[in-house]
PDB file of N, CA, C and O in Angstrom:
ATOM      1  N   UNK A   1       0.818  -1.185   0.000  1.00  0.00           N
ATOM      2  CA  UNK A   1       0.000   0.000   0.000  1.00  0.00           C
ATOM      3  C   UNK A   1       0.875   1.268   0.000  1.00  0.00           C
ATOM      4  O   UNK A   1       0.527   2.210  -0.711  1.00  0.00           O
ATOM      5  N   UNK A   2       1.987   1.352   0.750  1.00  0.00           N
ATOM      6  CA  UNK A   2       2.603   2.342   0.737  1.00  0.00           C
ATOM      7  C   UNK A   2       3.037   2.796  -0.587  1.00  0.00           C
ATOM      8  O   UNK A   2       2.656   3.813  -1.167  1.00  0.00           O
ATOM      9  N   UNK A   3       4.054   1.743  -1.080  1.00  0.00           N
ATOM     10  CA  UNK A   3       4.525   2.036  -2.332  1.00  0.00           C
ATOM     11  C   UNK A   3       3.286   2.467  -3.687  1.00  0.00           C
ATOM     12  O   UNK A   3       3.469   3.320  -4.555  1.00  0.00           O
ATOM     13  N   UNK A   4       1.981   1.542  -3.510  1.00  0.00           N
ATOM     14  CA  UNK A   4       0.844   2.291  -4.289  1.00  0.00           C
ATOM     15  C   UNK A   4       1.037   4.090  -4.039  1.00  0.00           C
ATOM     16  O   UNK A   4       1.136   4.950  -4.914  1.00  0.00           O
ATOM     17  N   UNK A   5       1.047   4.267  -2.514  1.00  0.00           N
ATOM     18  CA  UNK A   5       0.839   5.800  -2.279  1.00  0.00           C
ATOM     19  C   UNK A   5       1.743   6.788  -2.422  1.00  0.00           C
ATOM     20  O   UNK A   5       1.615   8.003  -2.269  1.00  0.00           O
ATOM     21  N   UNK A   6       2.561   6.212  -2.697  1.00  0.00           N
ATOM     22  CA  UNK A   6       4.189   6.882  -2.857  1.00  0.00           C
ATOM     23  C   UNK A   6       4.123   7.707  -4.257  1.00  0.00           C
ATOM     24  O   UNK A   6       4.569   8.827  -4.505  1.00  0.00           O
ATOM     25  N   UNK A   7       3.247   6.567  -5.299  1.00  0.00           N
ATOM     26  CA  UNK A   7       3.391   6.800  -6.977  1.00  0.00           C
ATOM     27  C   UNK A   7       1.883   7.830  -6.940  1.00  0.00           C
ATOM     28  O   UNK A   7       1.124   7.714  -7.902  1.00  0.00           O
ATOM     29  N   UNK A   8       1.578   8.633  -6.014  1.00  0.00           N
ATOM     30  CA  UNK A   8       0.719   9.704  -5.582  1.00  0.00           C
ATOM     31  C   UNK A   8       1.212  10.504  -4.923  1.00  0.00           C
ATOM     32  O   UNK A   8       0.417  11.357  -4.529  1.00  0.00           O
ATOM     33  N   UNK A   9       2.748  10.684  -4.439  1.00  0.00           N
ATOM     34  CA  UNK A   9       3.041  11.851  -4.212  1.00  0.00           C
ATOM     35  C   UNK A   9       2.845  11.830  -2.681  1.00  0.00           C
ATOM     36  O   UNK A   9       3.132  12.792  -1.969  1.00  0.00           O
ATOM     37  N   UNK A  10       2.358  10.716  -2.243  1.00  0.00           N
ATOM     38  CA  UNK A  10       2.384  10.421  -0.540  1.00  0.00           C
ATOM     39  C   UNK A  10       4.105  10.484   0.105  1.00  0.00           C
ATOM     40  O   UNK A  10       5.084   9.909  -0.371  1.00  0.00           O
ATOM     41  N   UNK A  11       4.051  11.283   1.193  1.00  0.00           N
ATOM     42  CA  UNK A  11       5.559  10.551   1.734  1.00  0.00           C
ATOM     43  C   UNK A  11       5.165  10.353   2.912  1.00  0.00           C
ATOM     44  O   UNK A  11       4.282  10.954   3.524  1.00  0.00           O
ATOM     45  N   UNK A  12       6.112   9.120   3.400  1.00  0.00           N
ATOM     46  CA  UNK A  12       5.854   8.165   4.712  1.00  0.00           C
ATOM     47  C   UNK A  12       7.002   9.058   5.476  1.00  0.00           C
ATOM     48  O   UNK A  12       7.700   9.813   4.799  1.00  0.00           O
ATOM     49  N   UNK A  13       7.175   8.967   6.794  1.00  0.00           N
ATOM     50  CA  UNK A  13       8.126   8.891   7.752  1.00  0.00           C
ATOM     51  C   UNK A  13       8.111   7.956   8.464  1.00  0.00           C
ATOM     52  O   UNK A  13       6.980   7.603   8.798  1.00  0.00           O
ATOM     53  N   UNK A  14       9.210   7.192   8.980  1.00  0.00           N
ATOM     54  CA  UNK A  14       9.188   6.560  10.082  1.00  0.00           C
ATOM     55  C   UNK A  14      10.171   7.195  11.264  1.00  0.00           C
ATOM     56  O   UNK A  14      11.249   7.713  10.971  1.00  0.00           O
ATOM     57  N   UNK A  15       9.619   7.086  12.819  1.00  0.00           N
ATOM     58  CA  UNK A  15      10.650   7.597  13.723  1.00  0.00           C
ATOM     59  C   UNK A  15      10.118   6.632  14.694  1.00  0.00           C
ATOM     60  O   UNK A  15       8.953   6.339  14.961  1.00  0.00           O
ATOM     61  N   UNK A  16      11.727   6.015  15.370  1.00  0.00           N
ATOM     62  CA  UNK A  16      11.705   5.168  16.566  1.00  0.00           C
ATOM     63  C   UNK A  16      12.807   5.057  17.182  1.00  0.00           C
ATOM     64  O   UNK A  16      13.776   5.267  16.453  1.00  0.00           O
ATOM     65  N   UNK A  17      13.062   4.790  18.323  1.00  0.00           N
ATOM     66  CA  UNK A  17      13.739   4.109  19.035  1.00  0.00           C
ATOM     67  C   UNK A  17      14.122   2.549  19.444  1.00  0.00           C
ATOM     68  O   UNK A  17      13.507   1.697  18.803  1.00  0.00           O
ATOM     69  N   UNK A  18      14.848   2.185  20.206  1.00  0.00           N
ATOM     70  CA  UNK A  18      14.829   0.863  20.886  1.00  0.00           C
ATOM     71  C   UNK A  18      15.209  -0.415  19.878  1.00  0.00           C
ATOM     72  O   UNK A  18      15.162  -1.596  20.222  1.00  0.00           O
ATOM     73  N   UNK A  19      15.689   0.194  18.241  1.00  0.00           N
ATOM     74  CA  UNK A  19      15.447  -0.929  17.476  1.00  0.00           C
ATOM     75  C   UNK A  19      16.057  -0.306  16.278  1.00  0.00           C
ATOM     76  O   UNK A  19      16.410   0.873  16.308  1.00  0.00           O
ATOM     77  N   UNK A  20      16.224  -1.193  15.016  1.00  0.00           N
ATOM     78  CA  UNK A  20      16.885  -0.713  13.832  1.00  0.00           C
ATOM     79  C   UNK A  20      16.446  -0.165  13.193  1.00  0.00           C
ATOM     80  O   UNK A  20      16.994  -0.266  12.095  1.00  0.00           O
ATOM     81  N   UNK A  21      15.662   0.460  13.199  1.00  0.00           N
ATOM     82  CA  UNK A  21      14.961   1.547  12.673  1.00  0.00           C
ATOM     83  C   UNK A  21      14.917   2.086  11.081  1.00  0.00           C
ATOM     84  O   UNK A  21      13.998   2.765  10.623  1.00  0.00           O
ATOM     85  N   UNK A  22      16.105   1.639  10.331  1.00  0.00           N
ATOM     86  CA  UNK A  22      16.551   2.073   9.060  1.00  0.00           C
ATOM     87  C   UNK A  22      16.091   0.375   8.369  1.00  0.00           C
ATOM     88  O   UNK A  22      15.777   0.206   7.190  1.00  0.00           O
ATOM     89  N   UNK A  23      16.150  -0.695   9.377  1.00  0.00           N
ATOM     90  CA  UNK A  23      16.014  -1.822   8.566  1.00  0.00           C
ATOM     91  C   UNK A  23      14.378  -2.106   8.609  1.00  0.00           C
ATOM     92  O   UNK A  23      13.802  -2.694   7.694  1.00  0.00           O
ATOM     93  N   UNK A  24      13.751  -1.639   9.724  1.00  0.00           N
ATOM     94  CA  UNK A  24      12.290  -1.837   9.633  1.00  0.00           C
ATOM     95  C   UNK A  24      11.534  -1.043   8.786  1.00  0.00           C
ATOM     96  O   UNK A  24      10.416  -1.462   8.487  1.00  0.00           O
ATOM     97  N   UNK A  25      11.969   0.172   8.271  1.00  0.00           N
ATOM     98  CA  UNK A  25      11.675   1.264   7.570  1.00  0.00           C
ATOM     99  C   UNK A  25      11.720   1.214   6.529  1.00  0.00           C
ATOM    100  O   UNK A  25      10.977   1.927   5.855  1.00  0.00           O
ATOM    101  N   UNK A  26      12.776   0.189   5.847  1.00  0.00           N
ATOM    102  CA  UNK A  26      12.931  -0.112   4.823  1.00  0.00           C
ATOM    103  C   UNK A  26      12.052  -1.732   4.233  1.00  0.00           C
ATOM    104  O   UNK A  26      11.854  -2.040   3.058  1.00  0.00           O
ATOM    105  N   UNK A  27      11.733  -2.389   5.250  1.00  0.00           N
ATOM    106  CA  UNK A  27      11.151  -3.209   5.376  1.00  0.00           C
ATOM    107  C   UNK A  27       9.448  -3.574   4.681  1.00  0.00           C
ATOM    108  O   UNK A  27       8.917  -4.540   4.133  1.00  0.00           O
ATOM    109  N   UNK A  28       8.942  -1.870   5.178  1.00  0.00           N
ATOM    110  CA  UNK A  28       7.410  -1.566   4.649  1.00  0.00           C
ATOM    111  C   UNK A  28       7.917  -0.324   3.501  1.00  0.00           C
ATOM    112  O   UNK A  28       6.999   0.257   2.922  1.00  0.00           O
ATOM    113  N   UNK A  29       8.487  -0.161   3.368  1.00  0.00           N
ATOM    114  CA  UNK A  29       8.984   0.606   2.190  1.00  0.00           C
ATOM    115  C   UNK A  29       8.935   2.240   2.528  1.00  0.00           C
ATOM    116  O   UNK A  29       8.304   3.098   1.911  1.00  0.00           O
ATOM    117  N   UNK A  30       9.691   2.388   3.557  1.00  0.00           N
ATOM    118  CA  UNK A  30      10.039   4.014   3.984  1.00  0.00           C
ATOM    119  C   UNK A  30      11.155   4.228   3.868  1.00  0.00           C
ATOM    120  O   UNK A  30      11.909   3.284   4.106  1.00  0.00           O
ATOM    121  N   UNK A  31      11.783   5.601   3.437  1.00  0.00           N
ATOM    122  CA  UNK A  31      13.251   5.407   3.164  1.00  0.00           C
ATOM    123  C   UNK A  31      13.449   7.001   4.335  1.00  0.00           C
ATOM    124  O   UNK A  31      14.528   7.372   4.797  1.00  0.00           O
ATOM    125  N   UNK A  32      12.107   7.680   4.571  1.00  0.00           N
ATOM    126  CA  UNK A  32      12.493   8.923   5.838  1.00  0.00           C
ATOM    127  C   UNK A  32      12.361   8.313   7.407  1.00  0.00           C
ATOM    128  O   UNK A  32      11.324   7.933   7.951  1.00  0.00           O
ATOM    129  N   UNK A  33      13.478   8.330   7.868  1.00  0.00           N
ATOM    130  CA  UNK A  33      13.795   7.723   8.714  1.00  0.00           C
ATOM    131  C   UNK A  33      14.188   8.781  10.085  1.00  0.00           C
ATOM    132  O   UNK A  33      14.660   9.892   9.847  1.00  0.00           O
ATOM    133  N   UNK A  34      13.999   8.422  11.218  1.00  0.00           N
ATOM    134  CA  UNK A  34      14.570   8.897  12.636  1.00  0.00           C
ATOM    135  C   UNK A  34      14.772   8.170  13.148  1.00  0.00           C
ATOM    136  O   UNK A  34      13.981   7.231  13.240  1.00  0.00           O
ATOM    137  N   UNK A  35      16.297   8.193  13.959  1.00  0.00           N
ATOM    138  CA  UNK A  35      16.452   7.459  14.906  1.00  0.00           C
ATOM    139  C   UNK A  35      16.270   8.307  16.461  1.00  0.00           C
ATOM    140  O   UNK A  35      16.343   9.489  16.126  1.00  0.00           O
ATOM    141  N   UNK A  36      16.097   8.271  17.772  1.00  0.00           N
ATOM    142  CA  UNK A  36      16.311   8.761  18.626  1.00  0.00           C
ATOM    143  C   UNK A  36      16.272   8.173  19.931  1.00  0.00           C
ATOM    144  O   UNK A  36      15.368   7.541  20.478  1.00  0.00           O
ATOM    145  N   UNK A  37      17.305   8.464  20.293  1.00  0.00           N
ATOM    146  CA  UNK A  37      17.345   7.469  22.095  1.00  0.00           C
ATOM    147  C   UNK A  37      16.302   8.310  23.178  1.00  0.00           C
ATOM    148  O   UNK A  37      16.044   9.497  23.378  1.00  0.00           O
ATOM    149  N   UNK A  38      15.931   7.220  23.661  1.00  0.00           N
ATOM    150  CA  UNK A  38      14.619   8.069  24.434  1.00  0.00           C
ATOM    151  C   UNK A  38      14.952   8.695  25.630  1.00  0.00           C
ATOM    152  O   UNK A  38      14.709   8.026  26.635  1.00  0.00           O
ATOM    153  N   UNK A  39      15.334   9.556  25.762  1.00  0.00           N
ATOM    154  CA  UNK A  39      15.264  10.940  26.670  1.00  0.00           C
ATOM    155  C   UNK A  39      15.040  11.853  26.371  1.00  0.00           C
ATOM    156  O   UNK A  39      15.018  12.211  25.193  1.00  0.00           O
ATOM    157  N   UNK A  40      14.711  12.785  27.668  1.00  0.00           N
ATOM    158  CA  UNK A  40      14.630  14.235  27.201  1.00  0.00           C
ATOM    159  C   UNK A  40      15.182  15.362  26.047  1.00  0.00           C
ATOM    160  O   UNK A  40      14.593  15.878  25.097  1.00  0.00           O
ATOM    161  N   UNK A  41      16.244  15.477  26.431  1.00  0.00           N
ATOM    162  CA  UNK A  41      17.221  15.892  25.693  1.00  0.00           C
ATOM    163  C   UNK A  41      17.152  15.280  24.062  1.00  0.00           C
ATOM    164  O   UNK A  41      17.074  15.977  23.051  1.00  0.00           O
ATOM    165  N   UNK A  42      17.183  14.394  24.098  1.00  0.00           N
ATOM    166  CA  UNK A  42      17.387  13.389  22.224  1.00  0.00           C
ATOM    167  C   UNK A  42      15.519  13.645  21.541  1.00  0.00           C
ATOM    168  O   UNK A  42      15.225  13.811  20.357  1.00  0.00           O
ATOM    169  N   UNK A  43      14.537  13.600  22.741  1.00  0.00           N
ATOM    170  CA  UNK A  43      13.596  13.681  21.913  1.00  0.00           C
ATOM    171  C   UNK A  43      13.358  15.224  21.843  1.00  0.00           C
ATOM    172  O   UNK A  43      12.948  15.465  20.708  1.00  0.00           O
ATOM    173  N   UNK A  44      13.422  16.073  22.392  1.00  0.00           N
ATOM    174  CA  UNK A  44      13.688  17.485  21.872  1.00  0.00           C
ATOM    175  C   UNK A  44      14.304  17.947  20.698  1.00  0.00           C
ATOM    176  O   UNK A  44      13.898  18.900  20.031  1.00  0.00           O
ATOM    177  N   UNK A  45      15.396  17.183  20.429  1.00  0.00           N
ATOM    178  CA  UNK A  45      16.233  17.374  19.014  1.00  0.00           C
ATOM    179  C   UNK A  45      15.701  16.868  18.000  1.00  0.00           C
ATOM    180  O   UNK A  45      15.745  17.339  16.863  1.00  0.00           O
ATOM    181  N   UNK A  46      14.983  15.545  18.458  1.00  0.00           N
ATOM    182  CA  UNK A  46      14.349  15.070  17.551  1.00  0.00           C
ATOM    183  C   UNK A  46      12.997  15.524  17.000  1.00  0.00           C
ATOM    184  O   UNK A  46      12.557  15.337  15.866  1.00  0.00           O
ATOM    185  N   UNK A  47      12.417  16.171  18.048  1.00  0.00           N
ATOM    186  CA  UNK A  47      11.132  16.760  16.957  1.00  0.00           C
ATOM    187  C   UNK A  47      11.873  18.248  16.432  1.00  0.00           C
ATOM    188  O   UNK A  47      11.179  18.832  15.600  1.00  0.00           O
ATOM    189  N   UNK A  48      12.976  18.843  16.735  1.00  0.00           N
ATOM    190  CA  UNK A  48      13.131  19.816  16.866  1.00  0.00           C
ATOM    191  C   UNK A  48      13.492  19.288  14.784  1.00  0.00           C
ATOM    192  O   UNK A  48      12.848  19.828  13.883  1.00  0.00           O
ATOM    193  N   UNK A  49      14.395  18.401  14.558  1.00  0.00           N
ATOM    194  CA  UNK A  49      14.995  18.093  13.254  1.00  0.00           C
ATOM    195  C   UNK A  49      14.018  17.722  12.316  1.00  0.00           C
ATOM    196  O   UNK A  49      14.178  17.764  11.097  1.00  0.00           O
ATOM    197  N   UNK A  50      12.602  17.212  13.137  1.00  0.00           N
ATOM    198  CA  UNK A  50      11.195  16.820  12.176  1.00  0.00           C
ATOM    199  C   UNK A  50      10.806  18.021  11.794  1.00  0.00           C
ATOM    200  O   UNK A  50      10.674  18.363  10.619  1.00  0.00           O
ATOM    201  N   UNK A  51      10.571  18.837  12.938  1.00  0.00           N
ATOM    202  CA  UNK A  51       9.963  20.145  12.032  1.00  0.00           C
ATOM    203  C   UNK A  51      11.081  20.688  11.378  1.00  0.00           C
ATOM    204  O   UNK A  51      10.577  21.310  10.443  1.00  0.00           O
ATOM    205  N   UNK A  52      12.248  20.816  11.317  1.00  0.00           N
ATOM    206  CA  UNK A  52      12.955  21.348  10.385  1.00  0.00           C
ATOM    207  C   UNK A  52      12.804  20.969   8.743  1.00  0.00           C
ATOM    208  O   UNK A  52      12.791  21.673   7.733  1.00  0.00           O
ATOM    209  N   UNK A  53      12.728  19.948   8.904  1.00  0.00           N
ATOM    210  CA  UNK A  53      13.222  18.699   7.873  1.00  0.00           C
ATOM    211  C   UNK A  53      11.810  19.317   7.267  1.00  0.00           C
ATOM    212  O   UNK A  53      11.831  20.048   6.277  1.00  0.00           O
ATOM    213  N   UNK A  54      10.466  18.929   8.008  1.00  0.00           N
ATOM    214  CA  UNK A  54       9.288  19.061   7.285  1.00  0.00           C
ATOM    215  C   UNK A  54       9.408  20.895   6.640  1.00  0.00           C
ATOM    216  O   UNK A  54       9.100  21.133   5.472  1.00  0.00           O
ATOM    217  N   UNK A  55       9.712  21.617   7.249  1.00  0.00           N
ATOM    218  CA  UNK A  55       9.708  23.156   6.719  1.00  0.00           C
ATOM    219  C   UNK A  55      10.344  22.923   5.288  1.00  0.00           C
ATOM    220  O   UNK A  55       9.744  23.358   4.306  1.00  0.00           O
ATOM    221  N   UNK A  56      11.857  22.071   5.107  1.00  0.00           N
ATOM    222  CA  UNK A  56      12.620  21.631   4.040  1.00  0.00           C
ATOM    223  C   UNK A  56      11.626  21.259   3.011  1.00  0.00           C
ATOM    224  O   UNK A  56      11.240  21.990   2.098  1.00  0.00           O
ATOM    225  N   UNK A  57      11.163  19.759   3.309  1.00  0.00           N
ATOM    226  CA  UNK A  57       9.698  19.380   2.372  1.00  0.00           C
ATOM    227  C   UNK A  57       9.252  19.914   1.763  1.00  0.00           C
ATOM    228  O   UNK A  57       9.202  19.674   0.557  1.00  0.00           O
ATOM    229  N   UNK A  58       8.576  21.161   2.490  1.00  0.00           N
ATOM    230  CA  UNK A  58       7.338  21.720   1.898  1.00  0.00           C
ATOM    231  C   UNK A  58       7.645  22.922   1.038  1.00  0.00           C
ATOM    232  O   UNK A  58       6.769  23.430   0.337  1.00  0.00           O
ATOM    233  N   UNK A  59       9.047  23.442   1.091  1.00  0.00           N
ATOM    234  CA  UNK A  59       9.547  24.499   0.457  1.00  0.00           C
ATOM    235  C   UNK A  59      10.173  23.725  -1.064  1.00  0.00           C
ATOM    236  O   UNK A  59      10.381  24.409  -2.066  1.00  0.00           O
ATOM    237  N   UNK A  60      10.383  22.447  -1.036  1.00  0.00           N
ATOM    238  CA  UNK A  60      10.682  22.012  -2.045  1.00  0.00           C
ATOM    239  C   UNK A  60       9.607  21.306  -3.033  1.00  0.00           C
ATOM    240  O   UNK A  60       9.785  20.851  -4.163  1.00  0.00           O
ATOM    241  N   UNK A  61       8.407  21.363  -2.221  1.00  0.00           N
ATOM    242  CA  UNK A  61       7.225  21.286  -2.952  1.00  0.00           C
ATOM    243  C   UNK A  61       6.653  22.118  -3.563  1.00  0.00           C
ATOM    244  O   UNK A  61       6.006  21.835  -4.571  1.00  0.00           O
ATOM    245  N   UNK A  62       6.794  23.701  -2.952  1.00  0.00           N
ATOM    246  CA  UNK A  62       6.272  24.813  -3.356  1.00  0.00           C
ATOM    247  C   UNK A  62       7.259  25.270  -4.816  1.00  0.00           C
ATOM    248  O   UNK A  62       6.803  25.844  -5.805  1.00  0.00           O
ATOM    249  N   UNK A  63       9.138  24.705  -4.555  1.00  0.00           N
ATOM    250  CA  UNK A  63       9.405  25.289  -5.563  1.00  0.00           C
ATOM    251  C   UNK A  63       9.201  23.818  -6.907  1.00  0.00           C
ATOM    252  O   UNK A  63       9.825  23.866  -7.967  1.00  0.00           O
ATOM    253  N   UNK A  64       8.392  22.822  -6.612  1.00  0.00           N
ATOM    254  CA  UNK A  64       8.402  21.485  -7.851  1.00  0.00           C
ATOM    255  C   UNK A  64       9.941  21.004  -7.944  1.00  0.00           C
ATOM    256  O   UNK A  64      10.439  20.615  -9.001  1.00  0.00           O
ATOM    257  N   UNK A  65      10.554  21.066  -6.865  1.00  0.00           N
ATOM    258  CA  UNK A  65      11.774  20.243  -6.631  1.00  0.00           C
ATOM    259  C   UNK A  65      11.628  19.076  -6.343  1.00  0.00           C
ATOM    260  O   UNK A  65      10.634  18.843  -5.656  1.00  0.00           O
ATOM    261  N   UNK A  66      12.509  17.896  -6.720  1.00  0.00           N
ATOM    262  CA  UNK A  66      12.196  16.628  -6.229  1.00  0.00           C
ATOM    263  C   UNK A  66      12.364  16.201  -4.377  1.00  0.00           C
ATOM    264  O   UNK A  66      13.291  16.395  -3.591  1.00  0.00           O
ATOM    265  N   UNK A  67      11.173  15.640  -4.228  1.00  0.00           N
ATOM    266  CA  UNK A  67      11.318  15.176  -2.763  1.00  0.00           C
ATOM    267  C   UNK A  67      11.217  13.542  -2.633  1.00  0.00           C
ATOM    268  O   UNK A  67      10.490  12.955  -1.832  1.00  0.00           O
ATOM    269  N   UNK A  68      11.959  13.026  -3.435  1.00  0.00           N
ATOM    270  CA  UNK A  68      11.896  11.494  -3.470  1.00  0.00           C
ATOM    271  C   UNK A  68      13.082  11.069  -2.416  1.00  0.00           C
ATOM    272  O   UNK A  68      12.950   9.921  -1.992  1.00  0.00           O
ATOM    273  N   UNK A  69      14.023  11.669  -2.003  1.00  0.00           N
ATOM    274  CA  UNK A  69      14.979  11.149  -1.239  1.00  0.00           C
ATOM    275  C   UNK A  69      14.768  11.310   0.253  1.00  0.00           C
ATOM    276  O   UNK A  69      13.902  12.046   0.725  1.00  0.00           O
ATOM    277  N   UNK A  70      15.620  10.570   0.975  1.00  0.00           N
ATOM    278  CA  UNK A  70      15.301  11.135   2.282  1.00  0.00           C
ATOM    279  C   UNK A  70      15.259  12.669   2.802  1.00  0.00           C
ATOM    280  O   UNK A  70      16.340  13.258   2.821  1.00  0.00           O
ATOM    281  N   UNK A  71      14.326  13.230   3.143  1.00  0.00           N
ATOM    282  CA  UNK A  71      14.546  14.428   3.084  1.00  0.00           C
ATOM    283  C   UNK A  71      15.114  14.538   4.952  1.00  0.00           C
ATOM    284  O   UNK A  71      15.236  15.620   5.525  1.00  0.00           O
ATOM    285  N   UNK A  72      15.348  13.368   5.529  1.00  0.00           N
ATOM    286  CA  UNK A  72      16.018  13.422   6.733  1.00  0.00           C
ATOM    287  C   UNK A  72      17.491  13.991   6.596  1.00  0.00           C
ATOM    288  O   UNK A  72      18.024  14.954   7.147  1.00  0.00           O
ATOM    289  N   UNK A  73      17.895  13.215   5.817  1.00  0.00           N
ATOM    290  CA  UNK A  73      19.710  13.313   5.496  1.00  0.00           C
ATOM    291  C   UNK A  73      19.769  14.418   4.384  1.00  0.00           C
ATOM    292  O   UNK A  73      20.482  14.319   3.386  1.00  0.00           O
ATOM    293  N   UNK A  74      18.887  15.557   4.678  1.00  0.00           N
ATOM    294  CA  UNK A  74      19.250  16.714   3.372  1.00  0.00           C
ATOM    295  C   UNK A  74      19.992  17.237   4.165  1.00  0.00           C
ATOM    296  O   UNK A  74      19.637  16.975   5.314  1.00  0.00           O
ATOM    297  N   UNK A  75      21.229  18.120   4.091  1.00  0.00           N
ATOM    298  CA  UNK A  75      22.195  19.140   4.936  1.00  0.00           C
ATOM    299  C   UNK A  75      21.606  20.232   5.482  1.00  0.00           C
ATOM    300  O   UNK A  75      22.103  20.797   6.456  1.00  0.00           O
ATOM    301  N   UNK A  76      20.496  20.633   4.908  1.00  0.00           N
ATOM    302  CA  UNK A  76      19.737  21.851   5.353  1.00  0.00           C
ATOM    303  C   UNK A  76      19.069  21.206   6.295  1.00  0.00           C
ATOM    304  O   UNK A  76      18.772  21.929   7.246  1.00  0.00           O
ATOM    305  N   UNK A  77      18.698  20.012   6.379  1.00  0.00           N
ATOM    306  CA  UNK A  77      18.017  19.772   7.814  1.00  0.00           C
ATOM    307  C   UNK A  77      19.001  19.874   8.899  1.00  0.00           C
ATOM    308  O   UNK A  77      18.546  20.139  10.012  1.00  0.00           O
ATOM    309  N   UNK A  78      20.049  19.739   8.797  1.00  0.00           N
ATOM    310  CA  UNK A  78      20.929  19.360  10.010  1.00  0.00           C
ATOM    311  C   UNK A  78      21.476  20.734  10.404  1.00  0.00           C
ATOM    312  O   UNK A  78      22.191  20.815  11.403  1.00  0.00           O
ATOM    313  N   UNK A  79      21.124  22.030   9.538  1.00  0.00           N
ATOM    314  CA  UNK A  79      21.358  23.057  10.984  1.00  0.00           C
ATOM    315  C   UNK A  79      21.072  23.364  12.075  1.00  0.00           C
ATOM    316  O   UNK A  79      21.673  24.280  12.636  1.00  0.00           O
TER     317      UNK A  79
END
């Protein structure tokens, strides 16, 4: 189903802890991925890098740029 929704312009995220996270993700066919160790501190960064990442997304939607890659591991997310 995913991959049906994908070829519509759907994008998945996955975010977890406690586990491999890049192999389960890839598993149901997600390639946006988070990892984060569960504390305070790590999950703060971590939504702090979702909303970044998503601001990234949506500006590359507005300009019809491709958003097929992880848009986790874009460099502009990681300021």
């Amino acid at each position: 189903m995913i991959d049906e929704l994908k070829l519509n312009r759907w994008t998945f995220t996955y975010i977890g802890a406690d586990h491999d996270v890049e192999k389960f993700a890839a598993s149901i066919s997600i390639t946006n991925t988070i990892h984060f160790q569960k504390n305070e501190a790590n999950m703060k960064a971590m939504f702090a890098r979702e909303s970044s990442s998503r601001a990234n997304y949506s500006q590359k939607i507005r300009e019809k740029k491709d958003t097929s890659d992880d848009f986790y591991n874009d460099d502009d997310s990681k300021k």
